[in-house]
N, CA, C and O atoms as CSV, one atom per row, in Angstrom:
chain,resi,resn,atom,element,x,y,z
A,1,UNK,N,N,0.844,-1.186,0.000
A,1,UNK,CA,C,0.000,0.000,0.000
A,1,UNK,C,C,0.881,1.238,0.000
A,1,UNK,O,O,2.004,1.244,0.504
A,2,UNK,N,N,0.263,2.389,-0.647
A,2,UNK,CA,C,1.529,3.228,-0.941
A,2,UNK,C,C,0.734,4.840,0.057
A,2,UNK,O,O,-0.471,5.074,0.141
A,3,UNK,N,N,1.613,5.493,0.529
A,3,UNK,CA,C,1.490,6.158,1.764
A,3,UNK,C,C,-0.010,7.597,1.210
A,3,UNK,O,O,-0.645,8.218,2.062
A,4,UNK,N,N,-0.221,7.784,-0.346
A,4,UNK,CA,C,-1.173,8.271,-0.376
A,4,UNK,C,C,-2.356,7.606,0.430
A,4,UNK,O,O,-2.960,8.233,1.300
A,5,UNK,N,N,-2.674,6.214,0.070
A,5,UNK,CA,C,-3.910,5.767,0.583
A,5,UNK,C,C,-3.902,5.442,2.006
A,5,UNK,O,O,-4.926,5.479,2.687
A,6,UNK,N,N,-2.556,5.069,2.535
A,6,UNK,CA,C,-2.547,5.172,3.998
A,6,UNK,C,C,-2.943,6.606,5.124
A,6,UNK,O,O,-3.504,6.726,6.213
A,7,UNK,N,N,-2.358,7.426,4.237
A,7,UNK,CA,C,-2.914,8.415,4.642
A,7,UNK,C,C,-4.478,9.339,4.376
A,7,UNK,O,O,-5.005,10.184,5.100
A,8,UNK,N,N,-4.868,8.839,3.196
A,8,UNK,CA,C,-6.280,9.080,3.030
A,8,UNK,C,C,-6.824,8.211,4.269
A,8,UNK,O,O,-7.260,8.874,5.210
A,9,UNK,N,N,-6.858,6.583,4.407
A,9,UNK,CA,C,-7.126,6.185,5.777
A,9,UNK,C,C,-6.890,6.956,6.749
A,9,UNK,O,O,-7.812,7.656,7.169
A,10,UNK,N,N,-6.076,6.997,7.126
A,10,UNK,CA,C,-5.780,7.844,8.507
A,10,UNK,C,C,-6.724,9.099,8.500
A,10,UNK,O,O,-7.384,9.496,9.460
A,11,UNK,N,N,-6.681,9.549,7.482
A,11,UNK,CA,C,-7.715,10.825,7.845
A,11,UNK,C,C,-9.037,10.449,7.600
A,11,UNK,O,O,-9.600,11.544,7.604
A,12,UNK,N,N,-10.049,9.457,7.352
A,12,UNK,CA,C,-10.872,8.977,7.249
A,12,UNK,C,C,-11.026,8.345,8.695
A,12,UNK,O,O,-12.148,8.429,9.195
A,13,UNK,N,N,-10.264,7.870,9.248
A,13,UNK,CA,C,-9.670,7.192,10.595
A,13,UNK,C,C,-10.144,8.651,11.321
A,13,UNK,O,O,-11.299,8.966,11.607
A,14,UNK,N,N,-9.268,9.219,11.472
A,14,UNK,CA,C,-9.651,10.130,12.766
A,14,UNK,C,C,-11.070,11.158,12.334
A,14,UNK,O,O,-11.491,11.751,13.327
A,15,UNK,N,N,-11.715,11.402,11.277
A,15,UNK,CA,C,-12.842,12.004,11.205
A,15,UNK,C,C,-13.750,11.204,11.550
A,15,UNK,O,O,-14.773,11.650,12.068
A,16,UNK,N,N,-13.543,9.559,11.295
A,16,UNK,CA,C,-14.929,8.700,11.995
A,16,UNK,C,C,-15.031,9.202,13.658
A,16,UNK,O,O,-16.000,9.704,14.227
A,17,UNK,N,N,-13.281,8.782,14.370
A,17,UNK,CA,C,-13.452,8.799,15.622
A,17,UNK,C,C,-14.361,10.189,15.987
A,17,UNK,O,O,-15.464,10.138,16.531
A,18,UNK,N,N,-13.705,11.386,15.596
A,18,UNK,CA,C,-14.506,12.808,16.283
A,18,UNK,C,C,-15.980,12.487,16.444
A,18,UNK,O,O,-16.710,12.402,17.431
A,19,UNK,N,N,-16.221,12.299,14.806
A,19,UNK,CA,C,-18.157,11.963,14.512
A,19,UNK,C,C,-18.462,10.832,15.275
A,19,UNK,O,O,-19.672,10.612,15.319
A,20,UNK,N,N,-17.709,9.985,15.936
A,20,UNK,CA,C,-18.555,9.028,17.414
A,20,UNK,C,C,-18.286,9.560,18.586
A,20,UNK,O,O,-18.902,9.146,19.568
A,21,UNK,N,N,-17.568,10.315,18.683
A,21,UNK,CA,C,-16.846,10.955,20.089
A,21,UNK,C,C,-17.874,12.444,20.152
A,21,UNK,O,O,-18.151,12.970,21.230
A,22,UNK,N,N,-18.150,12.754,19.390
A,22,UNK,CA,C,-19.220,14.327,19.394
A,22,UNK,C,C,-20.224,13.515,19.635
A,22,UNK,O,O,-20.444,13.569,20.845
A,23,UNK,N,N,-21.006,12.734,19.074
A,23,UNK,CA,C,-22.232,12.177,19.491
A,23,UNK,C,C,-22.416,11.471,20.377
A,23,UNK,O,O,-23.607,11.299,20.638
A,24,UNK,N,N,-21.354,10.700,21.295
A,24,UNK,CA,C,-21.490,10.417,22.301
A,24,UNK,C,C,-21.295,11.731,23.521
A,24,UNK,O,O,-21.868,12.095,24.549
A,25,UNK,N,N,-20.530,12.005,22.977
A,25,UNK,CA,C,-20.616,13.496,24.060
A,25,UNK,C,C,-21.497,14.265,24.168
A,25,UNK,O,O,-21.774,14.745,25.268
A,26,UNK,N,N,-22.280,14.635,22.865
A,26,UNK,CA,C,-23.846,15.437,22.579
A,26,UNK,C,C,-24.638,14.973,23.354
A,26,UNK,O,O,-25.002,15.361,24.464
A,27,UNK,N,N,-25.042,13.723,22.474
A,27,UNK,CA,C,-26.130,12.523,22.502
A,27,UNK,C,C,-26.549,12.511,24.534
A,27,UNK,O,O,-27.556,12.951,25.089
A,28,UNK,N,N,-25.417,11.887,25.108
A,28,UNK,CA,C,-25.853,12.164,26.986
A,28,UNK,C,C,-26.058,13.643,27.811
A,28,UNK,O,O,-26.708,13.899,28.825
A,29,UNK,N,N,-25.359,14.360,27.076
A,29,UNK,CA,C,-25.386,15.463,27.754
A,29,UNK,C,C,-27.055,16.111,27.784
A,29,UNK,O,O,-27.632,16.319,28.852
A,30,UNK,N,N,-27.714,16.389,26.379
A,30,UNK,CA,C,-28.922,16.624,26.885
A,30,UNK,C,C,-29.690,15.752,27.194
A,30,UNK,O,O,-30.834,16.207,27.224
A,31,UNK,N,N,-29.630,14.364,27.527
A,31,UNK,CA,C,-30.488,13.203,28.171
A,31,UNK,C,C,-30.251,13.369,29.525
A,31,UNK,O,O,-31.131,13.124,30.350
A,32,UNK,N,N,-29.007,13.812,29.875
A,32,UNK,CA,C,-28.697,13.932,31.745
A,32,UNK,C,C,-29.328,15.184,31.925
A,32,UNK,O,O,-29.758,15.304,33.072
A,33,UNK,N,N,-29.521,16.090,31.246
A,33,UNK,CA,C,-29.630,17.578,31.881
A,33,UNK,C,C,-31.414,17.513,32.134
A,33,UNK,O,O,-32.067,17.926,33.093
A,34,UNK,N,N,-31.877,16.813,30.850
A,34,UNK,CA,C,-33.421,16.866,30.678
A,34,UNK,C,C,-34.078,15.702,32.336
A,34,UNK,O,O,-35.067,15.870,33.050
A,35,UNK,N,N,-33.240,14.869,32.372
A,35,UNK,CA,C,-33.288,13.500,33.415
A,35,UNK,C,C,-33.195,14.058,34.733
A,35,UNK,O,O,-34.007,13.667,35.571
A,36,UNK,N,N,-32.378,14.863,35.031
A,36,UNK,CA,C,-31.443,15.678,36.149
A,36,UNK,C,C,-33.404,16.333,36.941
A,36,UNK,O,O,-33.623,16.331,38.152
A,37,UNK,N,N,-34.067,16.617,36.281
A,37,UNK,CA,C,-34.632,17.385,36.304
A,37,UNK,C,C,-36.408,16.869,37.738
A,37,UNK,O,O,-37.092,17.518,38.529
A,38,UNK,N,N,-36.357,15.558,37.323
A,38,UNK,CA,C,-36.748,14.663,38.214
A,38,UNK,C,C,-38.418,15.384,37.318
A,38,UNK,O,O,-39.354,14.871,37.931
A,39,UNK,N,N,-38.742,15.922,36.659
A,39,UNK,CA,C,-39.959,15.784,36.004
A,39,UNK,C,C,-40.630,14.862,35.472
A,39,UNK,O,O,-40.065,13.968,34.840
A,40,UNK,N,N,-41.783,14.902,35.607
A,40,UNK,CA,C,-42.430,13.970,34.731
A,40,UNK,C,C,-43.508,12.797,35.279
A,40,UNK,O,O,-43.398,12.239,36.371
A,41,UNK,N,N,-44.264,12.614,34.580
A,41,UNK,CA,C,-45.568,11.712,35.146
A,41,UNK,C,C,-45.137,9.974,34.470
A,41,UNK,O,O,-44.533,9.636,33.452
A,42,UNK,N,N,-45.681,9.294,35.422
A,42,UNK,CA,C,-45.360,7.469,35.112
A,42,UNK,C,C,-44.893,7.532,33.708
A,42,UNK,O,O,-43.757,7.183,33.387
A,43,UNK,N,N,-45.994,8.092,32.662
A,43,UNK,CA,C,-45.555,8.072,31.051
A,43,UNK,C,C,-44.751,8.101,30.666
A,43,UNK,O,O,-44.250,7.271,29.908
A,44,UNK,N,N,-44.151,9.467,31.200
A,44,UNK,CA,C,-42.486,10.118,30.742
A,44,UNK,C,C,-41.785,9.180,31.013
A,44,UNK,O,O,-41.255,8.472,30.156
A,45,UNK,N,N,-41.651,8.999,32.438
A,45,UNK,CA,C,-40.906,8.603,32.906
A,45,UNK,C,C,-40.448,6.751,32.299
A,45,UNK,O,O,-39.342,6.239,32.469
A,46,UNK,N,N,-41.349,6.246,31.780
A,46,UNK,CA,C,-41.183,4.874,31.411
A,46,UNK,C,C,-40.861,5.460,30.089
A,46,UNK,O,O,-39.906,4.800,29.679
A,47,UNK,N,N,-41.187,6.414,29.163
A,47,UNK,CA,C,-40.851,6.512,27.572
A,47,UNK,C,C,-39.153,7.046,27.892
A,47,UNK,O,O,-38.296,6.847,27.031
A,48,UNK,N,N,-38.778,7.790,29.324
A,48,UNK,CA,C,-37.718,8.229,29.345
A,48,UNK,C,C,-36.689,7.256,29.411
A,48,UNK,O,O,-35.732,7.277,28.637
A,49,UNK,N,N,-36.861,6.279,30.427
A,49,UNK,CA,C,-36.405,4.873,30.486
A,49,UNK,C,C,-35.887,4.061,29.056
A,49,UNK,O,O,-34.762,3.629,28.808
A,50,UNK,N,N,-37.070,4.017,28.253
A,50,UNK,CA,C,-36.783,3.508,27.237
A,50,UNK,C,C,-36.013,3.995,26.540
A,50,UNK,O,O,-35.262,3.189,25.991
A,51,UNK,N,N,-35.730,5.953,26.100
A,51,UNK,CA,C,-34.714,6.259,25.636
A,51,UNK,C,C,-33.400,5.914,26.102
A,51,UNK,O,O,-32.468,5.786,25.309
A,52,UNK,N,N,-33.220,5.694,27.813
A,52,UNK,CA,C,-32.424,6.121,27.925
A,52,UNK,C,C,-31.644,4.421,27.364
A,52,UNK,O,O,-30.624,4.312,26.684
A,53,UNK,N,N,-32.334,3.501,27.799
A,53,UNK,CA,C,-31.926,2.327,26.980
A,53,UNK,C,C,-31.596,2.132,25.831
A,53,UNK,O,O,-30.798,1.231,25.571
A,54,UNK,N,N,-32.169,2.992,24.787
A,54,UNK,CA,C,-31.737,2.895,23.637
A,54,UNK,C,C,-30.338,3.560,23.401
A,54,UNK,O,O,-29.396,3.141,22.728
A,55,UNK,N,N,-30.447,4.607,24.071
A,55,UNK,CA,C,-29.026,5.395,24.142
A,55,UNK,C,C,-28.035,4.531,24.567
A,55,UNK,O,O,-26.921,4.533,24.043
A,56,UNK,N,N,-28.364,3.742,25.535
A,56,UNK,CA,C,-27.127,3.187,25.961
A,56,UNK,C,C,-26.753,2.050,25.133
A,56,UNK,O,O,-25.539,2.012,24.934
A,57,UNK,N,N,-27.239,1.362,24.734
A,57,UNK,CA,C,-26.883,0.742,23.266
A,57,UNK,C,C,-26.264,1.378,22.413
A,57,UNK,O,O,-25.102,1.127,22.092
A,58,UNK,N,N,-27.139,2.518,21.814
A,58,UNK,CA,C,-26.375,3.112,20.951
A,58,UNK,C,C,-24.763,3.368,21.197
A,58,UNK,O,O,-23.886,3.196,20.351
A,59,UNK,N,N,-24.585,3.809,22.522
A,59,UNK,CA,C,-23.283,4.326,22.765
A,59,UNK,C,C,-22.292,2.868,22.929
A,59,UNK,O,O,-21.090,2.637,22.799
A,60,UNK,N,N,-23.294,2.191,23.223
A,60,UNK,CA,C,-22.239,0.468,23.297
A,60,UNK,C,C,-21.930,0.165,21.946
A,60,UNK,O,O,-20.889,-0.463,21.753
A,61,UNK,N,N,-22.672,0.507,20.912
A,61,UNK,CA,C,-22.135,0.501,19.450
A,61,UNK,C,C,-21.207,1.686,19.359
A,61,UNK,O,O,-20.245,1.339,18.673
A,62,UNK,N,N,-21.101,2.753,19.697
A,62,UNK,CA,C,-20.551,3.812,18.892
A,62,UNK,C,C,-19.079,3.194,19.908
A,62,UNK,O,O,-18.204,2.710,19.190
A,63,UNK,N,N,-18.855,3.182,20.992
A,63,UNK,CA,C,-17.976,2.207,21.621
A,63,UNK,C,C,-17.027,1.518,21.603
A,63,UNK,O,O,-15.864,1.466,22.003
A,64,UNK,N,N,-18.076,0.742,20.803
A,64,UNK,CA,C,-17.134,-0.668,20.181
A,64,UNK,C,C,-16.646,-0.201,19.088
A,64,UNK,O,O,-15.527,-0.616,18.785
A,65,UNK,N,N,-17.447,0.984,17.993
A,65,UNK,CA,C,-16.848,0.960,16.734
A,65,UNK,C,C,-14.931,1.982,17.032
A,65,UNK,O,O,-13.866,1.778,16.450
A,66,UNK,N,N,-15.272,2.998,18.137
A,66,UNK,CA,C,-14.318,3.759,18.536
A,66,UNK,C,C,-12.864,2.812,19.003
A,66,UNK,O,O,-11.710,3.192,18.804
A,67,UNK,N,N,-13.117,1.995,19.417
A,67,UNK,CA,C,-12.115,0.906,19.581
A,67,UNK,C,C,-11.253,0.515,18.426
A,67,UNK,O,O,-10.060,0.712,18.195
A,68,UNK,N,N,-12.557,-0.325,17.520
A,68,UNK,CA,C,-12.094,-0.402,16.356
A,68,UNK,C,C,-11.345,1.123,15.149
A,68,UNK,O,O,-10.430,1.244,14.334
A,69,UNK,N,N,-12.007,1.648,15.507
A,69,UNK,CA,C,-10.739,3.267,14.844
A,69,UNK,C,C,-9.683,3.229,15.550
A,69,UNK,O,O,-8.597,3.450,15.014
A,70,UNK,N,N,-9.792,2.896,17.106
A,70,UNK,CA,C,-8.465,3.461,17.423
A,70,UNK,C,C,-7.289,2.040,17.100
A,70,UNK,O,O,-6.075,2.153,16.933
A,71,UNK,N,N,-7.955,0.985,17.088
A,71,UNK,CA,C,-6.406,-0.202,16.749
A,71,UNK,C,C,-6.330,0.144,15.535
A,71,UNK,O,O,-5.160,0.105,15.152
A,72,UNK,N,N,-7.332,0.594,14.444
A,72,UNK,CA,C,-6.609,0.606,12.953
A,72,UNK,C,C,-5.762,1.956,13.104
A,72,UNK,O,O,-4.719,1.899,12.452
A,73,UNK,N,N,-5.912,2.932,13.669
A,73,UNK,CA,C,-5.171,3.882,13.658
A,73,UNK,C,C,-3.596,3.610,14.513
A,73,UNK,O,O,-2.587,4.201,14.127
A,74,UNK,N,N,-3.571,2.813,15.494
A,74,UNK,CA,C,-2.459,2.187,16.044
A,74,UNK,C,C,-1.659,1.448,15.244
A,74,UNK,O,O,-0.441,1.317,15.364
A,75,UNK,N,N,-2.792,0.673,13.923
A,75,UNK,CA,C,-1.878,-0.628,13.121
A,75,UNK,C,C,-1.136,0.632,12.131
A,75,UNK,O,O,0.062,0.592,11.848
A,76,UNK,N,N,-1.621,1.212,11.888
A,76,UNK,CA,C,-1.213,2.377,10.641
A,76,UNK,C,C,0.238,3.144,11.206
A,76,UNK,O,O,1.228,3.286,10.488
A,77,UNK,N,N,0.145,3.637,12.739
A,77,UNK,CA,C,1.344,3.662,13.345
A,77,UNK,C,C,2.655,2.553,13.418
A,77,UNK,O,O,3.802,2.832,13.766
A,78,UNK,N,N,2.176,1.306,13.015
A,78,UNK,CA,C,2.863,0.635,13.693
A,78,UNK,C,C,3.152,0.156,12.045
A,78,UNK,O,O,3.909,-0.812,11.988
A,79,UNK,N,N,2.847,0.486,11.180
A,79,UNK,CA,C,2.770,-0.136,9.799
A,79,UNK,C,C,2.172,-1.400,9.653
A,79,UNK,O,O,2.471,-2.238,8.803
A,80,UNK,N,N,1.418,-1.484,10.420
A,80,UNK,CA,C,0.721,-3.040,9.892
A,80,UNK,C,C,-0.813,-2.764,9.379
A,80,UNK,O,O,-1.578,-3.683,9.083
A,81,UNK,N,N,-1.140,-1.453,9.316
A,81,UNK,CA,C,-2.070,-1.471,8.562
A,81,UNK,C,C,-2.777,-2.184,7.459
A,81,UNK,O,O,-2.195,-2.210,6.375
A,82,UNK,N,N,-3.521,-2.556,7.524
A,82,UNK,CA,C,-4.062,-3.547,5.709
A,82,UNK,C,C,-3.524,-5.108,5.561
A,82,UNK,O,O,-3.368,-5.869,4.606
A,83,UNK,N,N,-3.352,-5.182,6.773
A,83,UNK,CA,C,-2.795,-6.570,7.003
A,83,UNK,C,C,-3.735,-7.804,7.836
A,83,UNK,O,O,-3.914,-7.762,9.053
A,84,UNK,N,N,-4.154,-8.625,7.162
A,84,UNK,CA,C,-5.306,-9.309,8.236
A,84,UNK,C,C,-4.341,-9.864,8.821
A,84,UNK,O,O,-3.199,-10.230,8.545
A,85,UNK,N,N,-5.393,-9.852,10.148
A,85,UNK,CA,C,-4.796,-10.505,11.747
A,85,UNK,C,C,-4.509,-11.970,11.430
A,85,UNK,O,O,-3.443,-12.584,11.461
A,86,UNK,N,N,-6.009,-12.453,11.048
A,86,UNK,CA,C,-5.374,-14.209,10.688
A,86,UNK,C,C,-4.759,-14.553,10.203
A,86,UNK,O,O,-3.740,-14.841,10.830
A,87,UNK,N,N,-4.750,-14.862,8.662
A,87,UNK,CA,C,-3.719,-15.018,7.612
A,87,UNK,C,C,-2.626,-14.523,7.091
A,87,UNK,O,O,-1.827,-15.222,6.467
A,88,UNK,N,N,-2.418,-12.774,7.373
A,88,UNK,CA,C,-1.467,-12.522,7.180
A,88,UNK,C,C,-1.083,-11.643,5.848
A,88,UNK,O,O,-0.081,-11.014,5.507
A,89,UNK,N,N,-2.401,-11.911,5.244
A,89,UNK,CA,C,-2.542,-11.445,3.586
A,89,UNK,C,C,-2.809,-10.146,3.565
A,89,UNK,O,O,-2.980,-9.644,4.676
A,90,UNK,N,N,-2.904,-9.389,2.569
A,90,UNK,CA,C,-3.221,-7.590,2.377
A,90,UNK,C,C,-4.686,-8.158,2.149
A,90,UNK,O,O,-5.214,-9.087,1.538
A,91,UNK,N,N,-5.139,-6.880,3.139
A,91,UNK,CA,C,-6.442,-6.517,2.839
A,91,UNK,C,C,-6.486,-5.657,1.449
A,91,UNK,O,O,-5.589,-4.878,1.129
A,92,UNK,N,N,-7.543,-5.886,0.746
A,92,UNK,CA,C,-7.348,-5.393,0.036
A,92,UNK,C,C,-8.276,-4.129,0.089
A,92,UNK,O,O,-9.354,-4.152,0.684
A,93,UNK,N,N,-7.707,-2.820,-0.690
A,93,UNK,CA,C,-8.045,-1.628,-0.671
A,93,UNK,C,C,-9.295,-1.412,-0.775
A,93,UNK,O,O,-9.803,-0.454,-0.192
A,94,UNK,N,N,-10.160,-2.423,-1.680
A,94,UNK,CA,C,-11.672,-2.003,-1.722
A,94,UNK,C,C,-12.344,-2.333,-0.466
A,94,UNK,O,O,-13.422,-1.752,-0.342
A,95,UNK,N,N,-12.078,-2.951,0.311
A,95,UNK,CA,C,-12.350,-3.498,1.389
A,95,UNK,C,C,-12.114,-2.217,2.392
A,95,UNK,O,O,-12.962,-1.447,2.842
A,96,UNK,N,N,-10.837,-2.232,2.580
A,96,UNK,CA,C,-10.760,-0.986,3.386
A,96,UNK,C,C,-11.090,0.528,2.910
A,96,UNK,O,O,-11.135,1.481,3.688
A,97,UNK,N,N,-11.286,0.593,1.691
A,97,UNK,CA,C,-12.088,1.920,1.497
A,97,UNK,C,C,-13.669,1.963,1.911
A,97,UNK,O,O,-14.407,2.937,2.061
A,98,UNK,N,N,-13.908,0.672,2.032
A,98,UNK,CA,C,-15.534,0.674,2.681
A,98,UNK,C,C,-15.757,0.224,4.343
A,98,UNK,O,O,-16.689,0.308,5.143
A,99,UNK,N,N,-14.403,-0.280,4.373
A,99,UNK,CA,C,-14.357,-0.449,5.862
A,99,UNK,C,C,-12.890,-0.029,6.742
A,99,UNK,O,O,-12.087,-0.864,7.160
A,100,UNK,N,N,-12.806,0.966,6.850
A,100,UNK,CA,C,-11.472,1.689,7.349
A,100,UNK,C,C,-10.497,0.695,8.707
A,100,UNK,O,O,-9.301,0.489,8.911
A,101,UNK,N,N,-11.430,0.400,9.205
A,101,UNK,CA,C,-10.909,-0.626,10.458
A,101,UNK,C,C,-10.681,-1.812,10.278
A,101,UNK,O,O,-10.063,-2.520,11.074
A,102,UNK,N,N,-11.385,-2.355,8.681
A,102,UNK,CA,C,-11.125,-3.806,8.832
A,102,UNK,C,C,-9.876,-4.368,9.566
A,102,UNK,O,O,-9.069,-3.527,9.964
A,103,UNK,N,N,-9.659,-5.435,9.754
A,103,UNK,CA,C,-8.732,-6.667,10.294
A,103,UNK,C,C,-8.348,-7.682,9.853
A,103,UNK,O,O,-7.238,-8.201,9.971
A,104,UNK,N,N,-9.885,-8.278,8.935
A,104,UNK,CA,C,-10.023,-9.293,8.169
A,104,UNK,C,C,-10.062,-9.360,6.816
A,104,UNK,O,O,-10.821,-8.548,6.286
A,105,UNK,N,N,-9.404,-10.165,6.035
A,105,UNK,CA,C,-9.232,-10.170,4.663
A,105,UNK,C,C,-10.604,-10.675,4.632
A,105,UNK,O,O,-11.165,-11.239,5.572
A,106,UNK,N,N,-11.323,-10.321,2.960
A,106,UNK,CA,C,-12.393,-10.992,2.815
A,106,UNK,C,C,-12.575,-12.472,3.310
A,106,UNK,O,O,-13.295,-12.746,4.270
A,107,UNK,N,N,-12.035,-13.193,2.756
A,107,UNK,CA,C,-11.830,-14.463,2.972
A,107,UNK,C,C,-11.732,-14.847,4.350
A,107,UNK,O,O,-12.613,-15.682,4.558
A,108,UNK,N,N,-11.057,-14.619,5.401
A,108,UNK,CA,C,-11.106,-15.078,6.976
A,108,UNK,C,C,-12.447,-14.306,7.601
A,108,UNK,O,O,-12.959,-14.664,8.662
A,109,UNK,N,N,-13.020,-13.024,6.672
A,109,UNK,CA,C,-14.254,-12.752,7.658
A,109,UNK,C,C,-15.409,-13.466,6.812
A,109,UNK,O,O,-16.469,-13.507,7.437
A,110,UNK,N,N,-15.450,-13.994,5.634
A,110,UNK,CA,C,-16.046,-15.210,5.339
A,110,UNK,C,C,-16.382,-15.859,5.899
A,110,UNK,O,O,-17.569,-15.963,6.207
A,111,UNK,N,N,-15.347,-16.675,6.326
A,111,UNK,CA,C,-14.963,-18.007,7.055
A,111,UNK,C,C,-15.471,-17.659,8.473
A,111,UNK,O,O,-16.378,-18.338,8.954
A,112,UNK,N,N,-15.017,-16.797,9.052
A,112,UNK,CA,C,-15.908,-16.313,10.129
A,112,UNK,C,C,-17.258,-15.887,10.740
A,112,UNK,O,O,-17.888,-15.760,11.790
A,113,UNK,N,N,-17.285,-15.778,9.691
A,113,UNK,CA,C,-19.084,-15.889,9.739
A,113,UNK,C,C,-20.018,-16.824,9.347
A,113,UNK,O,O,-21.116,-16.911,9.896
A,114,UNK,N,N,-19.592,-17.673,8.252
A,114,UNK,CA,C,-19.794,-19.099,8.412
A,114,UNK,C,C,-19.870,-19.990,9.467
A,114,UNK,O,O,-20.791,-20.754,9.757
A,115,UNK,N,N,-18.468,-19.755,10.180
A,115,UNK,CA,C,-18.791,-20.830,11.586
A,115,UNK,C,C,-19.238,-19.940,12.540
A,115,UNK,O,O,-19.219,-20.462,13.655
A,116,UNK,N,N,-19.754,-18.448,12.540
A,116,UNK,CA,C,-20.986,-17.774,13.960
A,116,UNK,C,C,-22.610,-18.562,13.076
A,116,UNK,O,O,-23.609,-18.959,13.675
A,117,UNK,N,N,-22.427,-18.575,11.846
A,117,UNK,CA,C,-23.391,-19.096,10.987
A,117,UNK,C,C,-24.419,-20.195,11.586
A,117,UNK,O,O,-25.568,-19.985,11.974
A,118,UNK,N,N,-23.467,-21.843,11.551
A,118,UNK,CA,C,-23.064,-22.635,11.847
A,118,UNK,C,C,-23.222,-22.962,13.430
A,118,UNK,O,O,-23.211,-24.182,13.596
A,119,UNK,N,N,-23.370,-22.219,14.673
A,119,UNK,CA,C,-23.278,-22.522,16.296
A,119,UNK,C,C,-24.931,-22.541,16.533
A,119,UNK,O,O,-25.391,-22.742,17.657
């Protein structure tokens, strides 16, 4: 891989992280301030519940995906970028232009999902 596209990654890399890191930072701040507030009749209060559940999912996804930015941004430091973990092979570029964090060459996340398929 030649250091234009590594670096188009990388900056694709750190604009995902901000855009999960602002919305997790947004996203609670007016749910605590509105919550803080101790308003509200049984209704609210169970529809509030339910947001706040959904939020917290949400943020367990945005989470997990922030993880995943930050090791591809570590592998890119470390030059192992575009390299699947299993096999060892280059990811290949179309892959990581649609998935910046991948890990897995097509083929081992194939195979990997076949046998979650499969249990």
């Amino acid at each position: 891989m030649d250091n234009t596209f590594i670096e188009e990654m990388k900056e694709l890399l750190y604009k995902e992280r901000k855009e999960i890191l602002d919305r997790m930072n947004g996203d609670n701040s007016s749910f605590k301030e509105e919550g803080a507030t101790g308003r509200g009749d049984s209704v609210d209060l169970a529809s509030d519940e339910g947001a706040f559940k959904k939020m917290e999912a949400l943020n367990a996804m945005d989470a997990k995906r922030l993880t995943a930015v930050e090791n591809a941004l570590k592998r890119i430091s470390e030059n192992k970028y575009g390299i699947c973990l299993k096999c060892g092979k280059k990811i290949p570029e179309e892959r990581l232009r649609a998935m910046p964090s991948a890990v897995l060459c097509i083929d081992c996340k194939s195979a990997e999902e076949k046998r979650r398929t499969n249990y």
